[in-house]
PDBQT receptor file of N, H, CA, C and O in Angstrom, charges set to zero:
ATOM      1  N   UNK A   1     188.109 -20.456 114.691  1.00  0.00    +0.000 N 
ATOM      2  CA  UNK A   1     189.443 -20.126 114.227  1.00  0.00    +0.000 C 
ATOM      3  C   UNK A   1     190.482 -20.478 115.283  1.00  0.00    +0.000 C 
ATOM      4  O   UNK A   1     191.327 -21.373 115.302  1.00  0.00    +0.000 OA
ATOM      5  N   UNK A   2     190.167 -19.477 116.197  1.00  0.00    +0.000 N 
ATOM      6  H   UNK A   2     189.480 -18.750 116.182  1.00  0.00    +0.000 HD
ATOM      7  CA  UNK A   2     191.190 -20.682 117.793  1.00  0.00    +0.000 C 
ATOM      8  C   UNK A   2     191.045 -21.735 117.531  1.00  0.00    +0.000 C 
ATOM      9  O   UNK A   2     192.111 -22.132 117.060  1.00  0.00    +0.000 OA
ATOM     10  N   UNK A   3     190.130 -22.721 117.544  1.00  0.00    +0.000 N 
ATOM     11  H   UNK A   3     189.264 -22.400 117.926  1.00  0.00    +0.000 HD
ATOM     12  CA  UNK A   3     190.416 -24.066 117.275  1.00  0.00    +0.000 C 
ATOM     13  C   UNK A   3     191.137 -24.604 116.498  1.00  0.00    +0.000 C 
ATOM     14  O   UNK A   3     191.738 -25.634 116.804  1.00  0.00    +0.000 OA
ATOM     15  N   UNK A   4     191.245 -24.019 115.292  1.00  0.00    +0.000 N 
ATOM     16  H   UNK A   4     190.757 -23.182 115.044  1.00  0.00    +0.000 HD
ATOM     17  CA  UNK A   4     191.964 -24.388 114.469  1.00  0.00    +0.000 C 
ATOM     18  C   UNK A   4     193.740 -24.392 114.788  1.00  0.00    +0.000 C 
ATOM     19  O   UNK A   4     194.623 -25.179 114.447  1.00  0.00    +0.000 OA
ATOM     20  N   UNK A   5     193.756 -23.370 115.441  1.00  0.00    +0.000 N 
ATOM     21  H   UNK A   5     193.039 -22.730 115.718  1.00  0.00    +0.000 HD
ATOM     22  CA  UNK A   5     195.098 -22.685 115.440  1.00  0.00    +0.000 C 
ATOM     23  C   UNK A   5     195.795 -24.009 116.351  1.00  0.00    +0.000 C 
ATOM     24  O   UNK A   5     196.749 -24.710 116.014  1.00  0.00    +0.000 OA
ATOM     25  N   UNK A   6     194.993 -24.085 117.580  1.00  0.00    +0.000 N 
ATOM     26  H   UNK A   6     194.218 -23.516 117.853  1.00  0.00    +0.000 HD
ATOM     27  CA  UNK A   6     194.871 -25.052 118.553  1.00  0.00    +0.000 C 
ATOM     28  C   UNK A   6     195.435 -26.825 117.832  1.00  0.00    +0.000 C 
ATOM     29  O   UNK A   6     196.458 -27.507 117.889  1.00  0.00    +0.000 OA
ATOM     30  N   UNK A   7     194.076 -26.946 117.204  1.00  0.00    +0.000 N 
ATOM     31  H   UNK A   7     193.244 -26.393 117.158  1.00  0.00    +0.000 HD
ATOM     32  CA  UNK A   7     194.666 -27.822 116.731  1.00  0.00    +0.000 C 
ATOM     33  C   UNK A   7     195.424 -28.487 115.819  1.00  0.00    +0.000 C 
ATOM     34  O   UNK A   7     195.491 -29.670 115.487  1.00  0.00    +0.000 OA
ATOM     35  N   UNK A   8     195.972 -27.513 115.486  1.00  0.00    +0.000 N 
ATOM     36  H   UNK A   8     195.918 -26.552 115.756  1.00  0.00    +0.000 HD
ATOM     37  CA  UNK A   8     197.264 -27.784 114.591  1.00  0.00    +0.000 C 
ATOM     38  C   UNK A   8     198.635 -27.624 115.141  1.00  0.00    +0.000 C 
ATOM     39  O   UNK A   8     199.662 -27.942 114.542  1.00  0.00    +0.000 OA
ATOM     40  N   UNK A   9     198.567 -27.096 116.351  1.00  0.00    +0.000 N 
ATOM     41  H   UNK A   9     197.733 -26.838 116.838  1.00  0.00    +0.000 HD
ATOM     42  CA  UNK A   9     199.829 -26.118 116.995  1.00  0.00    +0.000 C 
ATOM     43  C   UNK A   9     200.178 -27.477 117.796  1.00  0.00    +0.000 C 
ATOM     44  O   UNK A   9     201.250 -28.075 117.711  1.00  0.00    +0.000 OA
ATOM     45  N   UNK A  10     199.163 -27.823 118.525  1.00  0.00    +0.000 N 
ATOM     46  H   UNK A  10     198.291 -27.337 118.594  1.00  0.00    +0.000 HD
ATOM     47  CA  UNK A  10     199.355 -28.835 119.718  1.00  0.00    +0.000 C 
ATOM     48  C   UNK A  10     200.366 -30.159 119.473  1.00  0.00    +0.000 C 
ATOM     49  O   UNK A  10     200.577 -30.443 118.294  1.00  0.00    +0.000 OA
ATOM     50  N   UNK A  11     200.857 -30.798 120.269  1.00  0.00    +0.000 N 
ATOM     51  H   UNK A  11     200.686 -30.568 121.227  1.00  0.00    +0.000 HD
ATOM     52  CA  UNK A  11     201.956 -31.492 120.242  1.00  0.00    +0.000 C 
ATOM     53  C   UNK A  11     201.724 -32.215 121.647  1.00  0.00    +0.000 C 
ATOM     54  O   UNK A  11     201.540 -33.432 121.657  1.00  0.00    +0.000 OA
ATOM     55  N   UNK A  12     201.730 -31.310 123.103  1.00  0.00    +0.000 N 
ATOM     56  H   UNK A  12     201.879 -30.322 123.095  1.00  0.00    +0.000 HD
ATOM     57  CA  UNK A  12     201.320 -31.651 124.043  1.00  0.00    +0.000 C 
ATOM     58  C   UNK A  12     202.918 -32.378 124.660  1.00  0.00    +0.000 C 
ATOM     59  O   UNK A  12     203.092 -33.361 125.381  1.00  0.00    +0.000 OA
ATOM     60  N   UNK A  13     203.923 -31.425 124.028  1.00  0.00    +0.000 N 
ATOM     61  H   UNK A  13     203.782 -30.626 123.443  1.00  0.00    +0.000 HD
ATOM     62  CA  UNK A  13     205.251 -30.997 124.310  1.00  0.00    +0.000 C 
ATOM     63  C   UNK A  13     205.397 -29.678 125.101  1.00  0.00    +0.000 C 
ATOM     64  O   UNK A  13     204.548 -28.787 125.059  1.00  0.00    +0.000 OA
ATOM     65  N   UNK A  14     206.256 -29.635 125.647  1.00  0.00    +0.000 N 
ATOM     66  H   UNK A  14     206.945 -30.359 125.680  1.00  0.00    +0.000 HD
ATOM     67  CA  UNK A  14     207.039 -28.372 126.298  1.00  0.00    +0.000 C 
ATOM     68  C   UNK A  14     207.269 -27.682 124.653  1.00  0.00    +0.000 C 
ATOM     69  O   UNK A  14     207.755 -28.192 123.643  1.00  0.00    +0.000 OA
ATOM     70  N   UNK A  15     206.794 -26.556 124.860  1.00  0.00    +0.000 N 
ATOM     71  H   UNK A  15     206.400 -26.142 125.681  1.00  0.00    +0.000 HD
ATOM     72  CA  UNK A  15     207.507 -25.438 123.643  1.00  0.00    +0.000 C 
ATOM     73  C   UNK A  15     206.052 -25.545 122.651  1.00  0.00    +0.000 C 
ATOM     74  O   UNK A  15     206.386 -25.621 121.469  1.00  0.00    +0.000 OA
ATOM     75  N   UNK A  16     204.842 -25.566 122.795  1.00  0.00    +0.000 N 
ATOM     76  H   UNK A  16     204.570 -25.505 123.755  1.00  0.00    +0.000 HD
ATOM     77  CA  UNK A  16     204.124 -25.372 121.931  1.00  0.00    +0.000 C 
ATOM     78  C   UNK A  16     203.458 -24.218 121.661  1.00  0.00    +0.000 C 
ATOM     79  O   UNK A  16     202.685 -23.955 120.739  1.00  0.00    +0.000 OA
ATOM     80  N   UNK A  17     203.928 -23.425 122.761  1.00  0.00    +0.000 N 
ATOM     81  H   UNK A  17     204.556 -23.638 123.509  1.00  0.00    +0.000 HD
ATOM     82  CA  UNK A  17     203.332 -21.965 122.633  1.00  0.00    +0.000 C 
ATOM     83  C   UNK A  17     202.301 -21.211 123.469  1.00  0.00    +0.000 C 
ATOM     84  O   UNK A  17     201.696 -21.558 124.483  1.00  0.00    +0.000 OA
ATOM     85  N   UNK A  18     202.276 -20.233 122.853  1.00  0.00    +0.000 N 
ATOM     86  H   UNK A  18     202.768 -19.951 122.029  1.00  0.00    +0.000 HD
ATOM     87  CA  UNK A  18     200.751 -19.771 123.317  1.00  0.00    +0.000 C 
ATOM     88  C   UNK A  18     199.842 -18.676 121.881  1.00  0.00    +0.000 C 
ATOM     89  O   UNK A  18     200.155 -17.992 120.906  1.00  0.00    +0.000 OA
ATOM     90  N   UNK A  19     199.039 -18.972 122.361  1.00  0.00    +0.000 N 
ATOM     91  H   UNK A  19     198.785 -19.527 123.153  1.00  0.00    +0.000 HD
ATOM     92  CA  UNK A  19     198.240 -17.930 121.320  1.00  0.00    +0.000 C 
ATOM     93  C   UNK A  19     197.568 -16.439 121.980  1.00  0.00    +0.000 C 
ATOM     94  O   UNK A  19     196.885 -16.618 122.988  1.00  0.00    +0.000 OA
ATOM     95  N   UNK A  20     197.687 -15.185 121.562  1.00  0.00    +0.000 N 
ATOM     96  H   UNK A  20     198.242 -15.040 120.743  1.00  0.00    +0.000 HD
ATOM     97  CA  UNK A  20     197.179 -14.732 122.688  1.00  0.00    +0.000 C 
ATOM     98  C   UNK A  20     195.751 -13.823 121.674  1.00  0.00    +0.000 C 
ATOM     99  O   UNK A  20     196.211 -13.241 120.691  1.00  0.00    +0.000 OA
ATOM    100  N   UNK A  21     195.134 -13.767 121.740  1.00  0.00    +0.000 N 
ATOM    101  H   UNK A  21     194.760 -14.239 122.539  1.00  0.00    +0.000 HD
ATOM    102  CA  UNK A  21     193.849 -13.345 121.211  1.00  0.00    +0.000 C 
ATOM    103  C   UNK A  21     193.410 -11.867 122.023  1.00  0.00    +0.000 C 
ATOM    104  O   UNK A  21     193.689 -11.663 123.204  1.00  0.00    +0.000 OA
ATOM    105  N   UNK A  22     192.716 -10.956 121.201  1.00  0.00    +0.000 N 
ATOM    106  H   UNK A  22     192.489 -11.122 120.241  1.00  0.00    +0.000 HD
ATOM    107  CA  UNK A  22     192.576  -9.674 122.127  1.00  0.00    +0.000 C 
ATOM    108  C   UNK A  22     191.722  -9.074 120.677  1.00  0.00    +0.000 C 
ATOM    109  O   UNK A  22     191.779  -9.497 119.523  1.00  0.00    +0.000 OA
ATOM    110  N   UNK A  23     191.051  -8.103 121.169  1.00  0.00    +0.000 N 
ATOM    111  H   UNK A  23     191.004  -7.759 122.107  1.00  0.00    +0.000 HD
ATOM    112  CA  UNK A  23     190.084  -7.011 120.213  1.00  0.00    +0.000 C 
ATOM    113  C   UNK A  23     190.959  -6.149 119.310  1.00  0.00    +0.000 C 
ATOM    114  O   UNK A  23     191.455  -5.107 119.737  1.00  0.00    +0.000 OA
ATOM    115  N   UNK A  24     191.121  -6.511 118.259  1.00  0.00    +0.000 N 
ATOM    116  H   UNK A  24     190.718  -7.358 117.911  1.00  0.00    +0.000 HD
ATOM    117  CA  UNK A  24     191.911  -5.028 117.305  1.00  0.00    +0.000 C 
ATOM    118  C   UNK A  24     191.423  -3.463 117.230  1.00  0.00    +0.000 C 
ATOM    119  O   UNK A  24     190.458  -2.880 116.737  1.00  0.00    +0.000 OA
ATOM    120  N   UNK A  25     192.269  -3.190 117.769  1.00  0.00    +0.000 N 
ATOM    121  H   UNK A  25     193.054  -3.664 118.169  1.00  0.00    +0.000 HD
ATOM    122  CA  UNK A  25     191.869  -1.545 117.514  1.00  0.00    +0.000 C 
ATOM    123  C   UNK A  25     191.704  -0.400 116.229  1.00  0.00    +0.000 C 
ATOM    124  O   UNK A  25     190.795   0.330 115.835  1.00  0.00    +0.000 OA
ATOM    125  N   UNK A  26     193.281  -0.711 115.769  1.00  0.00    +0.000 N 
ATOM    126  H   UNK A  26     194.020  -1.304 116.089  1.00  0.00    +0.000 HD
ATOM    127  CA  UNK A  26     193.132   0.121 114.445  1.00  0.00    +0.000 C 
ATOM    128  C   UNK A  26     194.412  -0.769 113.730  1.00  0.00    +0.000 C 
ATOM    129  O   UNK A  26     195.277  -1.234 114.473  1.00  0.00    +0.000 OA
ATOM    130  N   UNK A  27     194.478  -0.957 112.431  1.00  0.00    +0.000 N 
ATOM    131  H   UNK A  27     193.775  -0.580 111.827  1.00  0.00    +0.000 HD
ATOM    132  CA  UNK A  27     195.323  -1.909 111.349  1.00  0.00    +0.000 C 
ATOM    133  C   UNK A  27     195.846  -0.706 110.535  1.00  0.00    +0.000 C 
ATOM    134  O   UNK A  27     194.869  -0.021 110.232  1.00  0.00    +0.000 OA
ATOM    135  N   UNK A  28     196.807  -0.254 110.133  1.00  0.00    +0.000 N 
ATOM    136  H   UNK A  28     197.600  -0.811 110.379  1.00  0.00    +0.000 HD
ATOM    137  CA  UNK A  28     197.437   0.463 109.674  1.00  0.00    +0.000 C 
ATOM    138  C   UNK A  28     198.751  -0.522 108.293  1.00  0.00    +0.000 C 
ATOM    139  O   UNK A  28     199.850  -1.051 108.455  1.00  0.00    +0.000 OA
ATOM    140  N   UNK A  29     197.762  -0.319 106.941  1.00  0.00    +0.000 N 
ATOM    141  H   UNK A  29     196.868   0.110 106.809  1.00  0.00    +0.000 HD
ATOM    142  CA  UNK A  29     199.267  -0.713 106.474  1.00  0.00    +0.000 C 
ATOM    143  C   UNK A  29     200.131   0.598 105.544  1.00  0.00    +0.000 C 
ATOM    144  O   UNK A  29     199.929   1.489 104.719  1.00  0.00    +0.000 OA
ATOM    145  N   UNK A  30     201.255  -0.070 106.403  1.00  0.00    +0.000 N 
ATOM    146  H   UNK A  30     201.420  -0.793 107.074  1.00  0.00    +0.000 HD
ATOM    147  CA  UNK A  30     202.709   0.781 106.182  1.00  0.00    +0.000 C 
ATOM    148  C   UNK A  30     202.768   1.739 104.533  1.00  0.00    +0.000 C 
ATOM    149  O   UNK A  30     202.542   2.913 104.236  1.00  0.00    +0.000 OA
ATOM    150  N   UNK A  31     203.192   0.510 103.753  1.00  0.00    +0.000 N 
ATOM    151  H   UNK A  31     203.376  -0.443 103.993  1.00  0.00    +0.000 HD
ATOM    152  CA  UNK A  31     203.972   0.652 102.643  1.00  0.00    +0.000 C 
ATOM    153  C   UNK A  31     202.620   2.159 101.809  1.00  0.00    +0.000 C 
ATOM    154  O   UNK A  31     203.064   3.098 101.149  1.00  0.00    +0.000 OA
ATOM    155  N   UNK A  32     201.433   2.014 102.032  1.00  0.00    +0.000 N 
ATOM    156  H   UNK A  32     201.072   1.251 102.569  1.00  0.00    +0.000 HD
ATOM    157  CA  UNK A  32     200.049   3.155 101.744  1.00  0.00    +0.000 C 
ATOM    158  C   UNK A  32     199.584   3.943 102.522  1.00  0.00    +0.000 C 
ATOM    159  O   UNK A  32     199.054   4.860 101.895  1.00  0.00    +0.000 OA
ATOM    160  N   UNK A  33     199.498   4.077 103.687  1.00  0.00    +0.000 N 
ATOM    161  H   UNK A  33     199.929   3.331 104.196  1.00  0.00    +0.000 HD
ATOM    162  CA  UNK A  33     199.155   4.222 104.612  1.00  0.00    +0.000 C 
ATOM    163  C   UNK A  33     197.687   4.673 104.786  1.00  0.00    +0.000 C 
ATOM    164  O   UNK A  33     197.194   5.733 105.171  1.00  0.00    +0.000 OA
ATOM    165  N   UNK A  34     196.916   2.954 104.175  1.00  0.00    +0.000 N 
ATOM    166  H   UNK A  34     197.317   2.093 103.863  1.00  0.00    +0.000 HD
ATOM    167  CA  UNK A  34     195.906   2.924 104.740  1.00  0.00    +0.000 C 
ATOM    168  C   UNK A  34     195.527   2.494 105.533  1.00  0.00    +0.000 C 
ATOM    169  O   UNK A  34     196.210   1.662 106.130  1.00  0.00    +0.000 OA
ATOM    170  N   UNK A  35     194.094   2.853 106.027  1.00  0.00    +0.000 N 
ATOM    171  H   UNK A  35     193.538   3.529 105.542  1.00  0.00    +0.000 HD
ATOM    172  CA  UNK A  35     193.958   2.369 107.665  1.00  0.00    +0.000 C 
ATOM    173  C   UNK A  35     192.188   1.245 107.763  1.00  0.00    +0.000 C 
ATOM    174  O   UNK A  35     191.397   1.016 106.848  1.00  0.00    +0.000 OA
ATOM    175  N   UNK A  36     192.157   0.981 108.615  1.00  0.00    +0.000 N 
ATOM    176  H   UNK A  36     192.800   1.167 109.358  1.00  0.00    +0.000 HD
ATOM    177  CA  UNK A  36     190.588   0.177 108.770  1.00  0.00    +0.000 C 
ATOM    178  C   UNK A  36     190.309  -0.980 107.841  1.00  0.00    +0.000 C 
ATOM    179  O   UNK A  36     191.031  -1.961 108.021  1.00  0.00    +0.000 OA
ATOM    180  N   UNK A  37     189.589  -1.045 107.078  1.00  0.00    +0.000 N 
ATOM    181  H   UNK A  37     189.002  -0.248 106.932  1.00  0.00    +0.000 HD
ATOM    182  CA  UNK A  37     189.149  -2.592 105.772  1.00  0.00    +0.000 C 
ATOM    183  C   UNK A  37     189.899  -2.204 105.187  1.00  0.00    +0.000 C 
ATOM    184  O   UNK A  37     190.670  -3.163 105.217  1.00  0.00    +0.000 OA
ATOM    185  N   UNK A  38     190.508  -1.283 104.431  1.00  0.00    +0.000 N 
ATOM    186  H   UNK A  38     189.881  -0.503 104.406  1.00  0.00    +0.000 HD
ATOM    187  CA  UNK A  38     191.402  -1.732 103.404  1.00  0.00    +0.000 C 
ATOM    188  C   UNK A  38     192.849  -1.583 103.522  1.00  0.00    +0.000 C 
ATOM    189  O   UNK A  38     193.589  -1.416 102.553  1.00  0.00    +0.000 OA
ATOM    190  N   UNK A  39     193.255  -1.652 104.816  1.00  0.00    +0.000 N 
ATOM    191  H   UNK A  39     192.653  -1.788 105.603  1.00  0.00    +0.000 HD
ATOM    192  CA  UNK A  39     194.222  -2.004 104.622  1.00  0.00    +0.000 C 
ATOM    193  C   UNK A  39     194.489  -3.552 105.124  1.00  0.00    +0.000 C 
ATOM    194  O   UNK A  39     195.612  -4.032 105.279  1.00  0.00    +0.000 OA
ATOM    195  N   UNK A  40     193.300  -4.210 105.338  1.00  0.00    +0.000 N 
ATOM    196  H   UNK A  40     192.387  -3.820 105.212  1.00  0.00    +0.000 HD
ATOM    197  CA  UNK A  40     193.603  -5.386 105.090  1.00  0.00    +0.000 C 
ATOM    198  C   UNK A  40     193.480  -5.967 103.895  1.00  0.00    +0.000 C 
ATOM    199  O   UNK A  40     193.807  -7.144 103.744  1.00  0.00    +0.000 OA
TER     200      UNK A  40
């Protein structure tokens, strides 16, 4: 999936970004307020 992101983003210009990747803790959606798998 990084790769992907990678290679679509790249340009190999000033201003292409960064991606920053890290472990999810807890997903909370708003509008229900459900939490864990379904609130994705």
């Amino acid at each position: 999936m990084i790769e992907a992101v990678e290679g679509a983003a790249r340009t190999g210009k000033i201003g292409d970004g960064k991606v920053f990747v890290y472990n999810l803790e807890q997903v909370v959606r708003i509008r229900t307020g459900e939490t864990g798998k379904e609130a994705l």
